[in-house]
Structure formats: structure tokens, C-alpha cells
C-alpha positions as CSV (number, residue, x, y, z in Angstrom):
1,X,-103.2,-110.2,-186.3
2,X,-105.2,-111.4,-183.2
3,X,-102.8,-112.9,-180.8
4,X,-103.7,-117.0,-179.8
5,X,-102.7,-119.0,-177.1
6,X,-99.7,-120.2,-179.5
7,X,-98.7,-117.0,-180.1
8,X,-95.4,-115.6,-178.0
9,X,-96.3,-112.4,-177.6
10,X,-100.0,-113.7,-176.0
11,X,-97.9,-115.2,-173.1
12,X,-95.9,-112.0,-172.5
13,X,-98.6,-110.2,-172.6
14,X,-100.6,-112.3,-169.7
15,X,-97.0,-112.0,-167.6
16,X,-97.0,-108.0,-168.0
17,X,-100.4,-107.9,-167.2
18,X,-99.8,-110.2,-164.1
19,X,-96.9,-108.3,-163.4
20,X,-98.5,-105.0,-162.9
21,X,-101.3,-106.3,-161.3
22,X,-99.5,-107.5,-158.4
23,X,-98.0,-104.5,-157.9
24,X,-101.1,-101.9,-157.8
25,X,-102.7,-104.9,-155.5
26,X,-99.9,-104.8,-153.2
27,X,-99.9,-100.7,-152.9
28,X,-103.8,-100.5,-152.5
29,X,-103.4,-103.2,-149.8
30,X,-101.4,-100.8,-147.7
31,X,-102.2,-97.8,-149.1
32,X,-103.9,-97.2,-145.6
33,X,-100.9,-97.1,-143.7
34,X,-98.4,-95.0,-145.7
35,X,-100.2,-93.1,-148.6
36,X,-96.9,-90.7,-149.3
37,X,-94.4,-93.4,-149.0
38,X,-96.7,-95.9,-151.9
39,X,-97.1,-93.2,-154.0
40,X,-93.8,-92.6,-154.7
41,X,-92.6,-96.4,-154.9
42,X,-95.4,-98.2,-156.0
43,X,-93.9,-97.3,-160.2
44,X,-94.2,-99.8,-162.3
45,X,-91.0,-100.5,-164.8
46,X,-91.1,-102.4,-167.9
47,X,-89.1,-105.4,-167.8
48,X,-87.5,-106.5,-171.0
49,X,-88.5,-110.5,-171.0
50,X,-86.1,-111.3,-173.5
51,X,-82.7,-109.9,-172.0
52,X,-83.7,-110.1,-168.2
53,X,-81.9,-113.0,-166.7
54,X,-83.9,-113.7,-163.5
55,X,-87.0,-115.6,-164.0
56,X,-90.9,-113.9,-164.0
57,X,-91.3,-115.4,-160.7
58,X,-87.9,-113.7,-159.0
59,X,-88.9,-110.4,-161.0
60,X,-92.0,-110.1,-159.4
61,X,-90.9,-111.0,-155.9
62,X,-88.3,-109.0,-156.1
63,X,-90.3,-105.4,-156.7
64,X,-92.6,-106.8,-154.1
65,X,-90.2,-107.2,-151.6
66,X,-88.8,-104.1,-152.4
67,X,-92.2,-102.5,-152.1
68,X,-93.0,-104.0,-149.0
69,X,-89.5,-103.4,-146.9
70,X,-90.1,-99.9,-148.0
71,X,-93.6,-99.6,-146.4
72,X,-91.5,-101.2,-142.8
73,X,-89.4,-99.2,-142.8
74,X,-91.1,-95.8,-143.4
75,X,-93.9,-97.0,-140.7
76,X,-92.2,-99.3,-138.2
77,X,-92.4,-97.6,-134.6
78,X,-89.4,-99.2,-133.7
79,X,-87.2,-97.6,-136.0
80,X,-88.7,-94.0,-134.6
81,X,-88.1,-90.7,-136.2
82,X,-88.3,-92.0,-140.2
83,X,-85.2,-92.7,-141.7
84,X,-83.7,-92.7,-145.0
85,X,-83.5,-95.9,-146.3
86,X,-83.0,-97.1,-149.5
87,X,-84.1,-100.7,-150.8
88,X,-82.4,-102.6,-153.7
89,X,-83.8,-106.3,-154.7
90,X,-82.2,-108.6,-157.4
91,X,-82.6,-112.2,-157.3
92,X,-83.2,-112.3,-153.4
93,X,-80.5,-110.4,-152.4
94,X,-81.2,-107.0,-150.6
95,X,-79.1,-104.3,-150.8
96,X,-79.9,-101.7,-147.4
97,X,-78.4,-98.0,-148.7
98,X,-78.6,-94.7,-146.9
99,X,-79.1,-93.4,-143.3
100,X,-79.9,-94.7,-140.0
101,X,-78.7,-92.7,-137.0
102,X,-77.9,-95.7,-134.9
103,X,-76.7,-99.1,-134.5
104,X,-79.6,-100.7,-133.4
105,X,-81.6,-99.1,-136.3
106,X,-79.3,-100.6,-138.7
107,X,-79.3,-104.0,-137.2
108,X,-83.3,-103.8,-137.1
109,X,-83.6,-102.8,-140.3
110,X,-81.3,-105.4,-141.3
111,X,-83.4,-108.3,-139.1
112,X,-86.5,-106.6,-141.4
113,X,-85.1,-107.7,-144.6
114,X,-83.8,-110.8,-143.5
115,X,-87.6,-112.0,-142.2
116,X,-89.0,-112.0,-145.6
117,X,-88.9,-115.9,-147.0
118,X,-88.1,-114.1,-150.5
119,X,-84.6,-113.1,-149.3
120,X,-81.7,-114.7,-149.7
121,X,-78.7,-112.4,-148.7
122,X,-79.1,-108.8,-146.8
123,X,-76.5,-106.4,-147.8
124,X,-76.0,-104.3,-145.2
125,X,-74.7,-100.7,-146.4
126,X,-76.7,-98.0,-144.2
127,X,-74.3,-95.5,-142.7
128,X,-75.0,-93.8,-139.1
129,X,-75.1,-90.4,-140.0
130,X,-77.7,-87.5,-140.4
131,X,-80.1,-87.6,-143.8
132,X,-78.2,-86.6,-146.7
133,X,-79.2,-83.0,-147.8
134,X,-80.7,-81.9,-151.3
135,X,-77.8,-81.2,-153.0
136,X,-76.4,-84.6,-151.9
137,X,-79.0,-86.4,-153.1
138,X,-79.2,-84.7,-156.4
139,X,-75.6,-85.0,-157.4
140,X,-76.4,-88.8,-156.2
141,X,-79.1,-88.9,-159.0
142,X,-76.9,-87.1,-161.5
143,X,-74.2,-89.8,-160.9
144,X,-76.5,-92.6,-161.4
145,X,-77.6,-91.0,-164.6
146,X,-74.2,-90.7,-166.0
147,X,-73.1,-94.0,-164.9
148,X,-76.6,-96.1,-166.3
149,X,-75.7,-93.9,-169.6
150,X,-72.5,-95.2,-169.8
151,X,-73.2,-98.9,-169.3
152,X,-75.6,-98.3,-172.2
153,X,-72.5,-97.8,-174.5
154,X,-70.1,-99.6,-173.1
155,X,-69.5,-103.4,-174.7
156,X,-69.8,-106.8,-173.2
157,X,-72.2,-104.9,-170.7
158,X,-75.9,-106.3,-170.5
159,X,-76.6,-103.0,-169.2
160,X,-80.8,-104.2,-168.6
161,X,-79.4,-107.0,-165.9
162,X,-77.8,-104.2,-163.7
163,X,-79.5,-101.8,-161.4
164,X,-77.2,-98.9,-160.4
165,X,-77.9,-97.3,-156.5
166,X,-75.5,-93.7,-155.3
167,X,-75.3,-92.7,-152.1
168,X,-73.0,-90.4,-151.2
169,X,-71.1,-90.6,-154.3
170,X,-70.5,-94.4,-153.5
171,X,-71.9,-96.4,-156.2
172,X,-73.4,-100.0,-156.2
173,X,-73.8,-102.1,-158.8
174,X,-76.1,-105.3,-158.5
175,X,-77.1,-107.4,-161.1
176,X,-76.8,-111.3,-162.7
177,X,-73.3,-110.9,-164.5
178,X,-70.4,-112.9,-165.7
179,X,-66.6,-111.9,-164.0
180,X,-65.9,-110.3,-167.3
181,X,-69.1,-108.1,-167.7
182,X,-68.4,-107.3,-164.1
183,X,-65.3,-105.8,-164.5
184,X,-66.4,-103.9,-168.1
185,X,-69.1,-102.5,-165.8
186,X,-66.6,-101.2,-162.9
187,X,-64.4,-99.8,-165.8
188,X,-67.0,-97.6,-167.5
189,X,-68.1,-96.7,-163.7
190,X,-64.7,-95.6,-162.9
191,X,-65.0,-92.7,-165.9
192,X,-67.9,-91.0,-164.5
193,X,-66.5,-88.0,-162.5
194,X,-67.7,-87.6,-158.9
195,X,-67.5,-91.5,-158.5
196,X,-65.8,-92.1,-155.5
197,X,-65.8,-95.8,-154.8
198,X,-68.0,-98.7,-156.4
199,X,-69.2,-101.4,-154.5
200,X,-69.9,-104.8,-156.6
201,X,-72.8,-106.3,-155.5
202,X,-72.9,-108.6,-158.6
203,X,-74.0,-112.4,-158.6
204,X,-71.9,-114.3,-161.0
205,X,-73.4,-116.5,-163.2
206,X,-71.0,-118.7,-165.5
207,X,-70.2,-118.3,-169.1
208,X,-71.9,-120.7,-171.3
């Protein structure tokens, strides 16, 4: 069948399509400035329209302020040597993860996030400390793995409306959740060995 204008899946289409553009636009517009950095962000991940709780609108402005805070940061003189800095956006709020090696970086980087009109709360968790080594970094990876598996399984979990960040073995969780999905996502968190603290970073949304 030839999709119409009255058929759902036309609209979806148009949205992904939208979507994706806006993305490569916003990487070939500063693809000038840091050519490494974009092509190892600027990915493009499927959203799932009918589970994902934040609007088309947030979902967009959310990967693009993600996209563009990473571009700063890897490029802003002010921040000097490059830092390791990881960005997480859902719903406006900014979660700041990784390494800065001081004070004034952090609050910068911070001040960064916080100048964007699409942000609505900075969390500030960048530690001042030397860049995390390989190893680190993949056992980092390997936990997030292990944890996104088991939110997958676990029940009363909406598993596609939380993003899951490790750093250092300290794991975040961020995401549109009710109190009790919340705490059936910490739980199934908690199992995964090598865990050593988990940081909630939910936004609670109420129970119909």
C-alpha cells in the first residue's frame, strides 16, 4: 500500500526523516571546526515514536543540544588542553559526566550548558581528576551493557525511556519515569557486578 496523508505511518515517516535531517545539517555546519569530534557523535539513533515519552520537538532538541555542547567543549580555548567530557540530554536536563582537571573548567563547562535556551537543569557530575585510562573506560562500556541488558528484562521497566551513562563504575540513570519504575530500575542496576554507586537522575512523571 502507498502511504497518504491519513495514513499513520506517512506522518512518522515525515518526523524520522526531519529528525535525521537536522542532525546531518547540524554536523555539516560545524564540521569545519571539529571534524574528529562530529564524526564520532553526529550517530543517528532510532527513536521508537510510540513508547518514547518526550515529545518530537524535546527529542530533537535534545540530540542537538547534545551535539552541540559536545562541539564547545572539544573546541572552546578557554577550557585548554581537551577534556573528557561527557554529554547526556533528556527532556532539557543536562547531565556533565567525566573529567576536567580544575574547578574553573567545571564551573565553565557548567555556565556552557546552562547558556543554551533548550536547557532546563545542568547536572553537574565532572570529577577533577586525570582522563580515565582504556581499561577504565572499557569496563565503563561493559557495565553500561550489562545494565541496558538488564533493564530490557526487568518488569515495570520502560527500558526505551531511560538512557544509562558509567563513569568510573558510577552509573546514571536519566529518563521520564514514574517513583516505582525508578526504583525497579535501581534494583536491576544494583545486580550488575562492578556497579559501584547509581546516581538517579530520573524526572518523575505521575501515574495515570
Amino acid at each position: 500500500m502507498i502511504p497518504t496523508n491519513d495514513h499513520p505511518g506517512f506522518f512518522l515517516k515525515i518526523w524520522r526523516n526531519l529528525f535525521c535531517g537536522l542532525i546531518i545539517l547540524a554536523a555539516i555546519q560545524s564540521i569545519t571546526a571539529c571534524t574528529p569530534l562530529l564524526i564520532s557523535t553526529a550517530i543517528v539513533t532510532s527513536i521508537d515514536l510510540h513508547s518514547e515519552r518526550r515529545s518530537i520537538g524535546r527529542n530533537i532538541d535534545d540530540n542537538l543540544l547534545e551535539l552541540k555542547l559536545r562541539t564547545d567543549y572539544w573546541t572552546d580555548e578557554n577550557l585548554g588542553s581537551p577534556v573528557n567530557i561527557s554529554v547526556t540530554a533528556i527532556n532539557g536536563i543536562v547531565l556533565l559526566t567525566g573529567e576536567v582537571h580544575t574547578d574553573e573548567q567545571r564551573q565553565y563547562a557548567e555556565s556552557l550548558a546552562k547558556g543554551y535556551e533548550q536547557t532546563r537543569k545542568v547536572v553537574n557530575e565532572l570529577d577533577l581528576a586525570g582522563r580515565s585510562n582504556i581499561n577504565s573506560r572499557a569496563n565503563d562500556s561493559w557495565i553500561t551493557g550489562k545494565v541496558k541488558s538488564g533493564l530490557l528484562k526487568a518488569d515495570k521497566v520502560p527500558s526505551s525511556n531511560i538512557k544509562v551513562v558509567t563513569e568510573r563504575g558510577k552509573v546514571y540513570l536519566m529518563g521520564l519515569v514514574t517513583q516505582a519504575e525508578a526504583q525497579a530500575a535501581v534494583e536491576s542496576a544494583q545486580s550488575v557486578v562492578g556497579v559501584t554507586h547509581i546516581v538517579k537522575v530520573f524526572e518523575y512523571i505521575k501515574t495515570e
